[in-house]
C-alpha positions in Angstrom: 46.8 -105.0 182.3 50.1 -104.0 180.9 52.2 -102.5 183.4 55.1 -101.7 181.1 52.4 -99.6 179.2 50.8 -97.7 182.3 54.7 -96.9 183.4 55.3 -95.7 180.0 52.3 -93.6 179.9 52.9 -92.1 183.5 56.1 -91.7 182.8 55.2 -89.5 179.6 52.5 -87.7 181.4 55.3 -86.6 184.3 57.3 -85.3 181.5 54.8 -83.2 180.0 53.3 -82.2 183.4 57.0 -80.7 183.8 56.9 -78.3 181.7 52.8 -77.8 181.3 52.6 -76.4 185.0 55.5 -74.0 184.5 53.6 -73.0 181.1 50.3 -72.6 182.9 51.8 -70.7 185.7 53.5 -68.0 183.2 49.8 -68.0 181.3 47.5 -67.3 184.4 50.1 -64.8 186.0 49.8 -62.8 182.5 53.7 -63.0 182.5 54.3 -64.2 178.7 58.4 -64.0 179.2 57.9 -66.4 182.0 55.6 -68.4 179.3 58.3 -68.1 176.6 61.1 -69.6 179.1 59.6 -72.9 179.2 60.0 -73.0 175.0 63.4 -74.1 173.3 65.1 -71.4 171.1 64.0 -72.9 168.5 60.7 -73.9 169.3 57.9 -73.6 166.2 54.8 -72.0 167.9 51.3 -72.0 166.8 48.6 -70.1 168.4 45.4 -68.8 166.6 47.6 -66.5 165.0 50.4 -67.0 162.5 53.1 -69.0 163.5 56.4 -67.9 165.1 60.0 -69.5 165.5 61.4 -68.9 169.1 60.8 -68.0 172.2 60.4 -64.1 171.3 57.4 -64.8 169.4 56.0 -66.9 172.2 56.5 -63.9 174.1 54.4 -61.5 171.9 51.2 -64.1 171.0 51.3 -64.1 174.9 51.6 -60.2 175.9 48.8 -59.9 173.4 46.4 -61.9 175.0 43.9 -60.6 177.8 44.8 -60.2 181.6 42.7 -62.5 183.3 43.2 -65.1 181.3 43.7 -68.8 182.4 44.3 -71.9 181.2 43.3 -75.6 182.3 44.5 -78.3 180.3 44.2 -81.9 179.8 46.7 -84.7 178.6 44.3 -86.8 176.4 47.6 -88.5 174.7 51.3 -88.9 175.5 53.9 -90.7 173.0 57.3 -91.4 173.7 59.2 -90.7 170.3 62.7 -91.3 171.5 64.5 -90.5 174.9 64.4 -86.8 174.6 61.1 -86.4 173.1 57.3 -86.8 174.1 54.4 -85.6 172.1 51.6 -84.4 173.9 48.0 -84.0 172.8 46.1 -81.8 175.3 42.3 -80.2 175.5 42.8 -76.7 176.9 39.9 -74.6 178.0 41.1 -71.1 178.3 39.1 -68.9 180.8 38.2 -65.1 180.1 36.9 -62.8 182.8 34.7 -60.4 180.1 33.6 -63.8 177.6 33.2 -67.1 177.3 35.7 -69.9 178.0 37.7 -70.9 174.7 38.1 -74.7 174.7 40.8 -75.7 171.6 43.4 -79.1 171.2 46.9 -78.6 171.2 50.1 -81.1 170.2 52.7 -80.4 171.8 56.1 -82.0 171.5 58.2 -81.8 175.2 62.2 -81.6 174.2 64.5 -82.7 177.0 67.4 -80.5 177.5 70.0 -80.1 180.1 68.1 -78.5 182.2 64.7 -79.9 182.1 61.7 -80.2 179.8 60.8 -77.6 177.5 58.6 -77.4 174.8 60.2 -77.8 171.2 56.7 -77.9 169.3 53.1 -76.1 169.9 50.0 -76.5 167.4 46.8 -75.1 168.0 43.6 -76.3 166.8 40.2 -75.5 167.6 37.0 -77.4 166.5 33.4 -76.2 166.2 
């Protein structure tokens, strides 16, 4: 077994735990400003609706979706693309109280910043 890979990979998947939880937190408390503070400024958002630059468009895909909702996700992949940055791929099954659970595939890309992880990058897709 590689060691230098597991650390690598653990390492990754601490980074993008980081900011995941806080993003997960802010999406099953319905609180989508809370949702948008763990997004860079700049971030490039995708959702299942059109995309959005910055964290106030974060804010809106989120106010917009139902209260009750949750989300549960899953780190299938983690890539260290320099210091600062690790791409995530994720399964995420989001949880309705009136409907059936949605389950879609995200890429994330985790941006380090002063003050901790944030995301920088957020692509939805969901496959039948």
């Amino acid at each position: 077994m590689n060691t230098s890979n597991t650390t690598t990979t653990t390492t990754n998947e601490a980074a993008l735990r980081d900011v995941l939880d806080r993003w997960k937190v802010g999406v099953d408390a319905h609180e989508p400003e809370r949702v948008a503070a763990v997004f860079t400024e700049e971030a490039l958002f995708q959702g299942l609706h059109p995309y959005s630059v910055g964290r106030r468009g974060v804010a809106e895909y989120y106010a917009s979706q139902p209260l009750g909702m949750t989300a549960d996700y899953e780190i299938l992949e983690s890539r260290r693309l320099a210091e600062d940055l690790v791409f995530g791929y994720l399964r995420v099954a989001f949880a309705f109280t009136d409907r059936p659970t949605v389950t879609v595939y995200i890429g994330v890309l985790a941006k380090k910043e002063a003050n901790g992880w944030f995301l920088d990058h957020y692509q939805v897709s969901k496959l039948d």
